[in-house]
Jmol script that loads the backbone (N, CA, C; Angstrom):
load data "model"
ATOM      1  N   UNK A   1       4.499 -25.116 -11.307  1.00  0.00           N
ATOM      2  CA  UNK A   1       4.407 -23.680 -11.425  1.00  0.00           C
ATOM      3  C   UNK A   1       5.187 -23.029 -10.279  1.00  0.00           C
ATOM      4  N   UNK A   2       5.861 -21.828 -11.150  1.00  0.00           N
ATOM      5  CA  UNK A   2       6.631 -21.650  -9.839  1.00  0.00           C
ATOM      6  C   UNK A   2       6.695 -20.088  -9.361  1.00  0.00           C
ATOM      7  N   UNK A   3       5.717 -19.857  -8.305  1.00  0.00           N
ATOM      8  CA  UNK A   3       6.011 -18.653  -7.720  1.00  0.00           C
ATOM      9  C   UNK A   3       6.995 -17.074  -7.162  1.00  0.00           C
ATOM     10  N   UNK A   4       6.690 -16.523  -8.085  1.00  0.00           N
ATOM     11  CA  UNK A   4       7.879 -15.581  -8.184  1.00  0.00           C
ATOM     12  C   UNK A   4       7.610 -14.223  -6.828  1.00  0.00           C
ATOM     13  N   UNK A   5       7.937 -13.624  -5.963  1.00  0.00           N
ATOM     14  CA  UNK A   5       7.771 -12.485  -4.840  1.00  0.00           C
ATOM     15  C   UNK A   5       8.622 -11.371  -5.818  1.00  0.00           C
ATOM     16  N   UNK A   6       8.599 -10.773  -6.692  1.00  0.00           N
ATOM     17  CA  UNK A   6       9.227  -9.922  -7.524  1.00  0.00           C
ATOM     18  C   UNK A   6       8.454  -8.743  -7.691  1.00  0.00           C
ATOM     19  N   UNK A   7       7.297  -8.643  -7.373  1.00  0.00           N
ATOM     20  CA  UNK A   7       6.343  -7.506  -7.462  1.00  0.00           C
ATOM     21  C   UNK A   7       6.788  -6.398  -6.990  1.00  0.00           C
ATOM     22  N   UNK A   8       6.177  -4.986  -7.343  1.00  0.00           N
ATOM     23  CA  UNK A   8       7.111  -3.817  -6.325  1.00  0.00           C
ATOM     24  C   UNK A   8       5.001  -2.989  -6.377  1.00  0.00           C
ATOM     25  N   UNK A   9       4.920  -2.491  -5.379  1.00  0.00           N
ATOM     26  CA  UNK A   9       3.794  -1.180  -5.495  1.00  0.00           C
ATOM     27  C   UNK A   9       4.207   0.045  -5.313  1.00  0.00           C
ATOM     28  N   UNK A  10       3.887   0.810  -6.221  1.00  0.00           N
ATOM     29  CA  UNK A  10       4.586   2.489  -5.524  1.00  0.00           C
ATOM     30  C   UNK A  10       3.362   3.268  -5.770  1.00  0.00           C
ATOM     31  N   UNK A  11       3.219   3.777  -4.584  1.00  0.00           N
ATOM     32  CA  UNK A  11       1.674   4.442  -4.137  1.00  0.00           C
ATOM     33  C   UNK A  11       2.422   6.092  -3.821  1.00  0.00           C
ATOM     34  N   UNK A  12       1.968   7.015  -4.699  1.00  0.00           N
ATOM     35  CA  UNK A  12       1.582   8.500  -4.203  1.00  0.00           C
ATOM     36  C   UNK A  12       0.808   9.142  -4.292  1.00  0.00           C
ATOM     37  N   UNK A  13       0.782   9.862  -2.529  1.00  0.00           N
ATOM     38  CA  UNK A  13      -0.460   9.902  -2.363  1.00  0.00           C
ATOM     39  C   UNK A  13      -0.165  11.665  -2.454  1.00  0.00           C
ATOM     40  N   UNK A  14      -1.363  12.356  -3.555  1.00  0.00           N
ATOM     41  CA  UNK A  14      -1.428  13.631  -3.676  1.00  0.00           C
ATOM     42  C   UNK A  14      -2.736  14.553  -2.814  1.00  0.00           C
ATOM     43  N   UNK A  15      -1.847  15.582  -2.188  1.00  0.00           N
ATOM     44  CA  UNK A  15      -3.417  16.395  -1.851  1.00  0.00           C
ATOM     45  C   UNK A  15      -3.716  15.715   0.200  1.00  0.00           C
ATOM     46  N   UNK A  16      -4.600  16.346   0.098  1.00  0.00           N
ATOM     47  CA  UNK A  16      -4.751  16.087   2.070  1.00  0.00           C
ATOM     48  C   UNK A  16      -3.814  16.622   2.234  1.00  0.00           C
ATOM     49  N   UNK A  17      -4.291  16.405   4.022  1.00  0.00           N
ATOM     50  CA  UNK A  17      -3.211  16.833   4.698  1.00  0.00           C
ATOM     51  C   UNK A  17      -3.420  15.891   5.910  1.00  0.00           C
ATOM     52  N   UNK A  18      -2.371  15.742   6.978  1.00  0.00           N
ATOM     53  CA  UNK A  18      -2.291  14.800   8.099  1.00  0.00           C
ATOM     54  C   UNK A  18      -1.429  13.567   7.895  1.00  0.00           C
ATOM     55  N   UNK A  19      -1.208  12.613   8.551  1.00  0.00           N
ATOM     56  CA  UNK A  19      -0.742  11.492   8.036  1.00  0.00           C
ATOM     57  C   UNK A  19      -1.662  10.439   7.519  1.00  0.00           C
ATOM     58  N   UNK A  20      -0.933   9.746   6.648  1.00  0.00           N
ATOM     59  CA  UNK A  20      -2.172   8.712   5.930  1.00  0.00           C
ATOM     60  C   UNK A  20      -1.173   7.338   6.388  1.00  0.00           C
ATOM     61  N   UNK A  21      -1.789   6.160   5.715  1.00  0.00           N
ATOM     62  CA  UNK A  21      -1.220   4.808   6.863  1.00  0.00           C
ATOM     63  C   UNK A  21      -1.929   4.301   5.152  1.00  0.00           C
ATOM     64  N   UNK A  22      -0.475   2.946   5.561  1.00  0.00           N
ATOM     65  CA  UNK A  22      -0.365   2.245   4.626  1.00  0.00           C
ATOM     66  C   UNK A  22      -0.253   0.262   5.332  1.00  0.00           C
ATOM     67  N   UNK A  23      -1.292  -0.621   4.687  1.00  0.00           N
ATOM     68  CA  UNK A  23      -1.480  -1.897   5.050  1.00  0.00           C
ATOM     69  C   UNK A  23      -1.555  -2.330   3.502  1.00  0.00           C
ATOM     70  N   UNK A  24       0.073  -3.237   3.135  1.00  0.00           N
ATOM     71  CA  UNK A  24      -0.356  -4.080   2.120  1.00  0.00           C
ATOM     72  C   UNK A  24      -0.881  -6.025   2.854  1.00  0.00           C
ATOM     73  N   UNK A  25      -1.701  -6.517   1.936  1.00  0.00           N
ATOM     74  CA  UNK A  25      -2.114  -7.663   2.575  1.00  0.00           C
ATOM     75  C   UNK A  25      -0.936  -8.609   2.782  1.00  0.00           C
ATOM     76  N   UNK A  26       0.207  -8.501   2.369  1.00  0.00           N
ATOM     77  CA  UNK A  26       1.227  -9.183   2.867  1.00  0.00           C
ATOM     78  C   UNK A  26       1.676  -8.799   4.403  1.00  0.00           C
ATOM     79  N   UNK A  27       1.838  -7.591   4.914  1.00  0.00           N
ATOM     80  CA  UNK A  27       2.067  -7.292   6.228  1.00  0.00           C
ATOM     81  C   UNK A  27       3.104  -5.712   6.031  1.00  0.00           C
ATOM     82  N   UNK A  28       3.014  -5.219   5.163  1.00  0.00           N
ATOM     83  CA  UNK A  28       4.359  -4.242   4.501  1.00  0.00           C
ATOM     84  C   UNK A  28       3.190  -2.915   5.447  1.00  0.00           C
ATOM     85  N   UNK A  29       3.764  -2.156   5.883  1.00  0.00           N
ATOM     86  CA  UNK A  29       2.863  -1.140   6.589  1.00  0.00           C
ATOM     87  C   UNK A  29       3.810   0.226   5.334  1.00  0.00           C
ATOM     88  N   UNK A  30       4.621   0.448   4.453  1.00  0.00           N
ATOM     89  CA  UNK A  30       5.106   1.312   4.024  1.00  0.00           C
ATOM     90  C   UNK A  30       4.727   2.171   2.452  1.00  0.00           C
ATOM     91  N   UNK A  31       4.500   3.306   2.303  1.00  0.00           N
ATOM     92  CA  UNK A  31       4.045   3.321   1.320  1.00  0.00           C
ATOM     93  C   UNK A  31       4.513   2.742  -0.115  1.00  0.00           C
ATOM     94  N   UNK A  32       5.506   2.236  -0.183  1.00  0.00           N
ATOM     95  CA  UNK A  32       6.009   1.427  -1.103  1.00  0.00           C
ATOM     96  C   UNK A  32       6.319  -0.026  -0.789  1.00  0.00           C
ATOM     97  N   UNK A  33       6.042  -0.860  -1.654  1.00  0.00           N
ATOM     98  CA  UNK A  33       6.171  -2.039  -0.643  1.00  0.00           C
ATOM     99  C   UNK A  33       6.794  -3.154  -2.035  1.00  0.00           C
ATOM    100  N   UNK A  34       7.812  -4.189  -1.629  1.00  0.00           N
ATOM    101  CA  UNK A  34       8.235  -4.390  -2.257  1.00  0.00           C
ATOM    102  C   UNK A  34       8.469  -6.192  -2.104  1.00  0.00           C
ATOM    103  N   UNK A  35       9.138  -6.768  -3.238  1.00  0.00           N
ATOM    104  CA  UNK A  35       8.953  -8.522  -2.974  1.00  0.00           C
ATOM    105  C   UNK A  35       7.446  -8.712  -2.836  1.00  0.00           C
ATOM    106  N   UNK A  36       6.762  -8.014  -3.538  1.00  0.00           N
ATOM    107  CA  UNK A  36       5.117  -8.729  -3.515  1.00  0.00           C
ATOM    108  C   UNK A  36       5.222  -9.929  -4.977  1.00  0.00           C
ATOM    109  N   UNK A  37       4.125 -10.595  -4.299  1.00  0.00           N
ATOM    110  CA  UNK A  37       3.450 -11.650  -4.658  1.00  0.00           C
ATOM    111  C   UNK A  37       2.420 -11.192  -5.605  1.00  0.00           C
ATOM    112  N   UNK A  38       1.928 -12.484  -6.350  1.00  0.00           N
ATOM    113  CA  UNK A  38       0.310 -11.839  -7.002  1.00  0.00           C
ATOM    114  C   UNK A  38      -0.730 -11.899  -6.168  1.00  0.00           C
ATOM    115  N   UNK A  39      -1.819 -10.946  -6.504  1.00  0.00           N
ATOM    116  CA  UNK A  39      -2.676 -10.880  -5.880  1.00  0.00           C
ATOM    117  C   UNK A  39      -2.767  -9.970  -4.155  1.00  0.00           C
ATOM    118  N   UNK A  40      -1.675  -9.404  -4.341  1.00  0.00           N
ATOM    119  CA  UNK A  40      -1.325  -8.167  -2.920  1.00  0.00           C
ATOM    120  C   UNK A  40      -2.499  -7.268  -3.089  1.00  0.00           C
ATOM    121  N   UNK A  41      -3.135  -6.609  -2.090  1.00  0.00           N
ATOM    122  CA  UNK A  41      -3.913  -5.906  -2.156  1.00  0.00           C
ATOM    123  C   UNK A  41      -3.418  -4.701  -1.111  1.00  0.00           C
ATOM    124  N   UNK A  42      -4.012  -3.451  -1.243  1.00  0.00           N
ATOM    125  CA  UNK A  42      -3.296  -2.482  -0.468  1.00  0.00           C
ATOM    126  C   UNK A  42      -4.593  -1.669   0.198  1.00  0.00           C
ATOM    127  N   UNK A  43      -4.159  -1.608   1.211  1.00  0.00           N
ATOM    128  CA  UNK A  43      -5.624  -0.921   2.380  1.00  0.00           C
ATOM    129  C   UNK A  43      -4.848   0.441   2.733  1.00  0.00           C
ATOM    130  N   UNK A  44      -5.474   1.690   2.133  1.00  0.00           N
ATOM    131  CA  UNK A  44      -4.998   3.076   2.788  1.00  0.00           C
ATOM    132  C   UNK A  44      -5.610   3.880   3.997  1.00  0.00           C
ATOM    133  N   UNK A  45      -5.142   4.102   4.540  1.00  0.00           N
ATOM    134  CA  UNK A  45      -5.945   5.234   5.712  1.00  0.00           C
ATOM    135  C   UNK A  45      -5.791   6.133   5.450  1.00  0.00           C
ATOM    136  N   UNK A  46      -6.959   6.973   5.334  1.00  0.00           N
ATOM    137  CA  UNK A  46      -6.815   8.518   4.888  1.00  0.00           C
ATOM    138  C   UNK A  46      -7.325   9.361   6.459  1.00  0.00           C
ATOM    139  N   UNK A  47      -6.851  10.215   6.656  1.00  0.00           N
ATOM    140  CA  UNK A  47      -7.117  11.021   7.759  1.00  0.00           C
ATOM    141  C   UNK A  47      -8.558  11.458   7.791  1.00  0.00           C
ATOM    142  N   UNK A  48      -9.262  10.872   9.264  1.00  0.00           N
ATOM    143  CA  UNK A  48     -11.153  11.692   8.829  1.00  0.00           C
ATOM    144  C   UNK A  48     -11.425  12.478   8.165  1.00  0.00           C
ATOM    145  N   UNK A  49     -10.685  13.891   8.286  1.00  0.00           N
ATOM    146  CA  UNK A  49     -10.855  14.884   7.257  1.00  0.00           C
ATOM    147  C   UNK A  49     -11.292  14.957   6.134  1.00  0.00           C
ATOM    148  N   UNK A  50     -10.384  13.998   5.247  1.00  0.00           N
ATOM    149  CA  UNK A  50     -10.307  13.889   3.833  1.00  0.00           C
ATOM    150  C   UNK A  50     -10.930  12.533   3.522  1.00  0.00           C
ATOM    151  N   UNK A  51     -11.564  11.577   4.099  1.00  0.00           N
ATOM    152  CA  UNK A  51     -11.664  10.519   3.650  1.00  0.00           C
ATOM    153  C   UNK A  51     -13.453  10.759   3.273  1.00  0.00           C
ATOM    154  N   UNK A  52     -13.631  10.037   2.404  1.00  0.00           N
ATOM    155  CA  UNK A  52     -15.232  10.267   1.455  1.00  0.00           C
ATOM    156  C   UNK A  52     -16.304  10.234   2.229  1.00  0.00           C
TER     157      UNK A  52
END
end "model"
wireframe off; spacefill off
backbone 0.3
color backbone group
């Protein structure tokens, strides 16, 4: 079986305000992140303000 890194994520983020921060589990800190793998997971930071 043979492992393909071809994945792309495109994350927009609507609404708030401040900066928000982007961690995919590969190491990509950008809001788009690209050459992913399966199984990438994506961790957002939302500014105190706005976060639940």
């Amino acid at each position: 079986m043979c492992r393909r890194n071809d994945g792309i994520g495109d994350i927009t983020v609507i609404g708030g305000s401040g900066s928000f921060g982007f961690l995919w589990s590969d190491g990509q800190t950008t809001e788009d992140a690209i050459s992913l793998a399966e199984f990438i997971q994506l961790l957002l930071q939302m500014p105190e303000a706005v976060a639940p």
